[in-house]
RODO-2510 file (C-alpha; in nm, 4 decimals, decimal comma):
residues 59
     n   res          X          Y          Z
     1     x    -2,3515     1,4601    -2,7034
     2     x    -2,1955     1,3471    -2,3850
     3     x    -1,9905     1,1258    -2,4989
     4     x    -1,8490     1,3824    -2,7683
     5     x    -1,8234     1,5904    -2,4280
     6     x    -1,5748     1,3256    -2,2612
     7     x    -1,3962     1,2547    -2,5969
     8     x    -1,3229     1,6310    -2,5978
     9     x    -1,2489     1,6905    -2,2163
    10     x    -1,0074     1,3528    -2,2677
    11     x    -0,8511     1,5469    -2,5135
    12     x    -0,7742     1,8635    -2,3888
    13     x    -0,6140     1,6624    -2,0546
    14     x    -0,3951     1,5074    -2,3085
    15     x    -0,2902     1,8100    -2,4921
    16     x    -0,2475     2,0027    -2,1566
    17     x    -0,0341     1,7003    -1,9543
    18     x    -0,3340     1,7244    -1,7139
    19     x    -0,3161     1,3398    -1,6963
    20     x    -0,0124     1,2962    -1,7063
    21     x     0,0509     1,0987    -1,3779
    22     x    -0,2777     0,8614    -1,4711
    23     x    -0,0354     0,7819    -1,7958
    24     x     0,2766     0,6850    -1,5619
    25     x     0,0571     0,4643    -1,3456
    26     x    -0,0799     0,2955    -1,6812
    27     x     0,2365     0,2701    -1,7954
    28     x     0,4132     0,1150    -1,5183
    29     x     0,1311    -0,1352    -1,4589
    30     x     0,1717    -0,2509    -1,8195
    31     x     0,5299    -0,2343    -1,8677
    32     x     0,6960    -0,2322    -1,5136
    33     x     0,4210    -0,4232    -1,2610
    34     x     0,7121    -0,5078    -0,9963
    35     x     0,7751    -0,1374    -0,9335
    36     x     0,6406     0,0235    -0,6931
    37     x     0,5211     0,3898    -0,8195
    38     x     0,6091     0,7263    -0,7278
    39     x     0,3306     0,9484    -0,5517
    40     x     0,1496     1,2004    -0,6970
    41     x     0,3103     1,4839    -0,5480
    42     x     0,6792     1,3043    -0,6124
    43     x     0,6153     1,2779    -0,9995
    44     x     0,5059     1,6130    -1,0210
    45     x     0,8167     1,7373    -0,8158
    46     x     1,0321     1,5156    -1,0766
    47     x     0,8361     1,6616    -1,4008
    48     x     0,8854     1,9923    -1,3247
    49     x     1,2687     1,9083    -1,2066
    50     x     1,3190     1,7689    -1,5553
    51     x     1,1310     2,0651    -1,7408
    52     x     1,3504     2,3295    -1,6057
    53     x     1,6687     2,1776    -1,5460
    54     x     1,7486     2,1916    -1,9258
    55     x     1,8505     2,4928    -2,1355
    56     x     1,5038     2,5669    -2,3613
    57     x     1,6605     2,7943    -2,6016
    58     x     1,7354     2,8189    -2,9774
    59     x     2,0758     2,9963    -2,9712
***
């Protein structure tokens, strides 16, 4: 049962972009390991910069 728990709370942090940043830091470990990464607060400040700099619109 707990483990179904954490499967499900993993999840929903997925869905939501809750772990978002712990996905960066994965990333750039894996991919990148020579770069040195952004802080929390400085990847959230360049999400949201991306998500509303853009024109989200149909027409």
């Amino acid at each position: 049962m707990q483990q179904a728990l954490a499967v499900c709370w993993s999840l929903l942090r997925r869905l939501s972009g809750d772990d978002a940043y712990e996905r960066y830091l994965d990333h750039l470990v894996q991919t990148h390991p020579s770069v040195s990464p952004l802080s929390r607060s400085e990847f959230e400040r360049r999400r949201q910069e991306l998500k509303w700099s853009r024109i989200s619109r149909c027409c």
